[in-house]
C-alpha positions as CSV (number, residue, x, y, z in Angstrom):
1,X,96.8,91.9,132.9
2,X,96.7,95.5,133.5
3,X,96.5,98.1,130.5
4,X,100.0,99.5,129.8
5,X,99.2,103.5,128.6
6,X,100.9,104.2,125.4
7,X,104.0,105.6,126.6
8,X,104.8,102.2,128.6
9,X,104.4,100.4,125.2
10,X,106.5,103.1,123.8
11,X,109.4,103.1,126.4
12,X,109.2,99.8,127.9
13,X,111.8,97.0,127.1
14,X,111.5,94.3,129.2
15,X,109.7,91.4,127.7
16,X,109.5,89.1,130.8
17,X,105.7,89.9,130.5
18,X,105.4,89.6,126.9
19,X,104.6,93.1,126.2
20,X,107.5,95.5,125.0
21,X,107.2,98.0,122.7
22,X,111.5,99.3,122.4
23,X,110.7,101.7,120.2
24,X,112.3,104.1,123.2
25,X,115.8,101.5,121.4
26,X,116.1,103.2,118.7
27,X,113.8,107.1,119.0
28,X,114.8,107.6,122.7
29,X,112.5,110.6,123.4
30,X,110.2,110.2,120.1
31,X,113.6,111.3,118.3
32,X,116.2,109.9,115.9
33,X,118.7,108.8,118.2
34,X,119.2,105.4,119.7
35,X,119.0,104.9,123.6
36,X,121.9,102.7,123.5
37,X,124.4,105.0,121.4
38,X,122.9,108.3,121.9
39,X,123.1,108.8,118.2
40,X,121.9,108.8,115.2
41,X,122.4,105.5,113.9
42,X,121.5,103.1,110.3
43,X,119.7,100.1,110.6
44,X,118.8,97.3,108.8
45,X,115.0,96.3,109.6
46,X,114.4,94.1,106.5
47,X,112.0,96.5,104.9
48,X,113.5,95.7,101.6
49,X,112.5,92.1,101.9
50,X,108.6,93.4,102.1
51,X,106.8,91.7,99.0
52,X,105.9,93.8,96.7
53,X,107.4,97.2,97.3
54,X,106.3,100.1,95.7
55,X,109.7,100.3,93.3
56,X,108.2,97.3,92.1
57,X,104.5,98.1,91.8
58,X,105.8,101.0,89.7
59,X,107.6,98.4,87.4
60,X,104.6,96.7,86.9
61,X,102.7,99.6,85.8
62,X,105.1,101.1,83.3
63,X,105.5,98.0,81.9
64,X,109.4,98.4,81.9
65,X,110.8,95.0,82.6
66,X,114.5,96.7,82.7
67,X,113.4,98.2,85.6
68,X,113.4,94.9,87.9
69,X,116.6,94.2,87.4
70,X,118.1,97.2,88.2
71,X,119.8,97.2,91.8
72,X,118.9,98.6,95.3
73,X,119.8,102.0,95.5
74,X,120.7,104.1,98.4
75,X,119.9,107.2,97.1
76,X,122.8,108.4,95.3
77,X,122.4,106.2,92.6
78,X,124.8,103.1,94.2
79,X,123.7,100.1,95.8
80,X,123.0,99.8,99.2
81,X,123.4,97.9,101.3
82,X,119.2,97.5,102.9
83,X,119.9,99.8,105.9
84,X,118.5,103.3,106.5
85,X,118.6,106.0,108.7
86,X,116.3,106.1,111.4
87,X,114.1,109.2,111.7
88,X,112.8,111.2,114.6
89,X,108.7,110.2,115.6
90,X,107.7,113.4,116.6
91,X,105.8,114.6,113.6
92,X,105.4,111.0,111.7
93,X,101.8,111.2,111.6
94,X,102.0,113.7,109.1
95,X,104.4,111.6,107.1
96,X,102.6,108.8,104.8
97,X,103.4,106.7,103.4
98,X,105.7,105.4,105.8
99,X,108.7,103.3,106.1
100,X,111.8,104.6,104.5
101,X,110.7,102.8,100.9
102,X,107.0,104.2,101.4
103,X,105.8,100.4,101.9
104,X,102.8,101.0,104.1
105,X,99.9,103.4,104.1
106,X,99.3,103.9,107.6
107,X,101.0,104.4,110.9
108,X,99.2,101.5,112.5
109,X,100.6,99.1,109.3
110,X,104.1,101.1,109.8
111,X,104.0,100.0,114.1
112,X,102.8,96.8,113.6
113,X,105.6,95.7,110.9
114,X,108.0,96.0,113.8
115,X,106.3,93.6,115.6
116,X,105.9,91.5,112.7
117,X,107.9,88.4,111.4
118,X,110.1,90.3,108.5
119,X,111.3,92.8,111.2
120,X,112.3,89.8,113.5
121,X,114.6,88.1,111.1
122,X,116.2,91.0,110.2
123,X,119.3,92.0,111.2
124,X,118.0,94.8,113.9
125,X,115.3,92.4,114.9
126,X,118.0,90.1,115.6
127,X,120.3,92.6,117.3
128,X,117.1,93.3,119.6
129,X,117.0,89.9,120.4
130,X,120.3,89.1,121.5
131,X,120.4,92.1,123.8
132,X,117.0,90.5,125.3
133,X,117.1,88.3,128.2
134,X,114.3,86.5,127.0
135,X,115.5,86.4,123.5
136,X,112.8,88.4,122.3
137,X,112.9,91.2,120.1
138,X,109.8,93.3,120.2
139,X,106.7,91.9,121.7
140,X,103.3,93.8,120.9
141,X,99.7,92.6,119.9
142,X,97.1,94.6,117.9
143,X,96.7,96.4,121.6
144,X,99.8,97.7,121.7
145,X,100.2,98.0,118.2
146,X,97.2,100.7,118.6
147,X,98.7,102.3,121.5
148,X,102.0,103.3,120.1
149,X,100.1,104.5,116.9
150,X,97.7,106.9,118.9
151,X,100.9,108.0,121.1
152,X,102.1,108.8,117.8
153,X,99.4,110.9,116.3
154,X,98.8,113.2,119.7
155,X,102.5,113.7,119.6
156,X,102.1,114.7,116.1
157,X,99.1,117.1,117.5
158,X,101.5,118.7,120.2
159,X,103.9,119.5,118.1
160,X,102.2,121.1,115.7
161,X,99.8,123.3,118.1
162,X,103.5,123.8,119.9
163,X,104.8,125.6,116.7
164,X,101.2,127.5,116.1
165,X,101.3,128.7,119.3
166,X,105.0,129.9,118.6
167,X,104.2,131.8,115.7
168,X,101.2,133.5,117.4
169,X,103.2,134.5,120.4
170,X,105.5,135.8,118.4
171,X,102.7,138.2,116.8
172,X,101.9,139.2,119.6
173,X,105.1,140.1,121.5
174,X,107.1,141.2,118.7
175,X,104.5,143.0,116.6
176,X,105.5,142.4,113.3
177,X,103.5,144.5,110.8
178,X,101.8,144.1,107.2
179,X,102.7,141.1,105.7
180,X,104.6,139.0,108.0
181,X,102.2,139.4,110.8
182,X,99.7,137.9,108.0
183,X,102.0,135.1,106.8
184,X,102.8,134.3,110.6
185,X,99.3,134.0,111.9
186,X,98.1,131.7,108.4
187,X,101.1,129.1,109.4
188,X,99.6,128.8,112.8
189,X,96.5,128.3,111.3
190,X,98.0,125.7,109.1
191,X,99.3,124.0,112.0
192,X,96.3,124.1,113.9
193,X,94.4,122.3,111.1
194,X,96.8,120.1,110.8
195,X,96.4,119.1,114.4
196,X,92.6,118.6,113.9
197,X,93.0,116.7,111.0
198,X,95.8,114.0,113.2
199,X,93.5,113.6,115.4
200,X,90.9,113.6,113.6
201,X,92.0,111.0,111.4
202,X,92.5,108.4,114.5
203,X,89.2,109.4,116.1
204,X,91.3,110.8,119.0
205,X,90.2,113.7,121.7
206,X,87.3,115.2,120.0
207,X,86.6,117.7,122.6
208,X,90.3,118.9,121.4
209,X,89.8,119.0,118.0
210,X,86.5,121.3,118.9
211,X,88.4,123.6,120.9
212,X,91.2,123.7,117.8
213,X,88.8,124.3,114.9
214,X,87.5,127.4,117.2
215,X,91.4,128.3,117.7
216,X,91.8,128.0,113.8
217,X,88.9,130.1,112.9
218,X,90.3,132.8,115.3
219,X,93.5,133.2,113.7
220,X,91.8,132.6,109.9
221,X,90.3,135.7,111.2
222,X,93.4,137.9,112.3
223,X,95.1,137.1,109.4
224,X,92.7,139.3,107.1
């Protein structure tokens, strides 16, 4: 079988091969808005049935009993009822833990939960399904699963070098003095470190993260 680049995994959603990522479904463009609505829509994914969650864990270690029964919450202190609202990809890297509940560590753990067993009998998993000639909701191996992940983090890079470069442009065109220029020029350097350190943290385009650090050190050095 020929290797499907990330962005196939990503977009594609026909399963006839056995391969399909949908994750295009629900974050058309990396975003928040689902492909079939072309909004923002709630979902339940069955992350609430995940053993073990860290509501839970937290019960354990304080030793407060009370706390276990007490019931799902949606955030304002009601209970909900287990969906959530999905969020825009673009920058997830930067955003463990992950899952709306904070269940996983790591973006890998975060793809592969979709293409797991909990996310299949859950009511989106099940909504994916039906739609599916095949039946199938997603359809992804450790491959994939590692694909998607390192589309992930590189869009996470872009971005933020996108919004450094931004900032610096804007230094450089507008000519803001004292101060702002300063604060301006240490964000893009924040953002540029931030890019090494996605990348960096997947073992992804080293020559990149090279040429970033250098880019980093050059505005450390203009904002003195």
């Amino acid at each position: 079988m020929q290797r499907r680049t990330e962005p196939q995994v990503f977009n594609d959603a026909d399963t006839s091969d056995g391969i399909a990522g949908k994750c295009a479904n629900c974050h058309a463009n990396a975003g928040a808005n689902a492909r079939f609505s072309g909004t923002n829509d709630n979902f339940d994914t069955g992350v609430e049935a995940l053993p073990a969650p860290p509501a839970l864990r937290i019960v354990a270690e304080v030793l407060d009993l009370d706390l276990a029964d007490a019931p799902a919450d949606d955030g304002l202190g009601t209970p909900g009822d287990g969906t959530f609202n999905t969020t825009p990809l673009v920058e997830a890297a930067d955003t463990p833990p992950f899952l709306h509940n904070n269940a996983v560590a790591t973006l890998e753990e975060a793809v592969a939960f979709y293409a797991g067993d909990t996310f299949a009998a859950s009511p989106a998993g099940q909504f994916l399904a039906s739609n599916d000639a095949n039946g199938v909701g997603i359809a992804m191996g450790d491959v994939e699963v590692a694909a998607v992940g390192a589309l992930l983090s590189v869009l996470n890079a872009l971005e933020v070098i996108r919004r450094s470069a931004q900032y610096a442009d804007f230094v450089l065109t507008s000519r803001p003095r004292g101060r702002t220029a300063r604060e301006l020029l240490r964000l893009a350097r924040a953002d540029t470190e931030d890019a090494v350190q996605v990348l960096e943290e997947v073992g992804l385009h080293r020559d990149a993260s090279d040429r970033l650090r250098g880019a980093a050190a050059l505005l450390d050095d203009a904002s003195r």
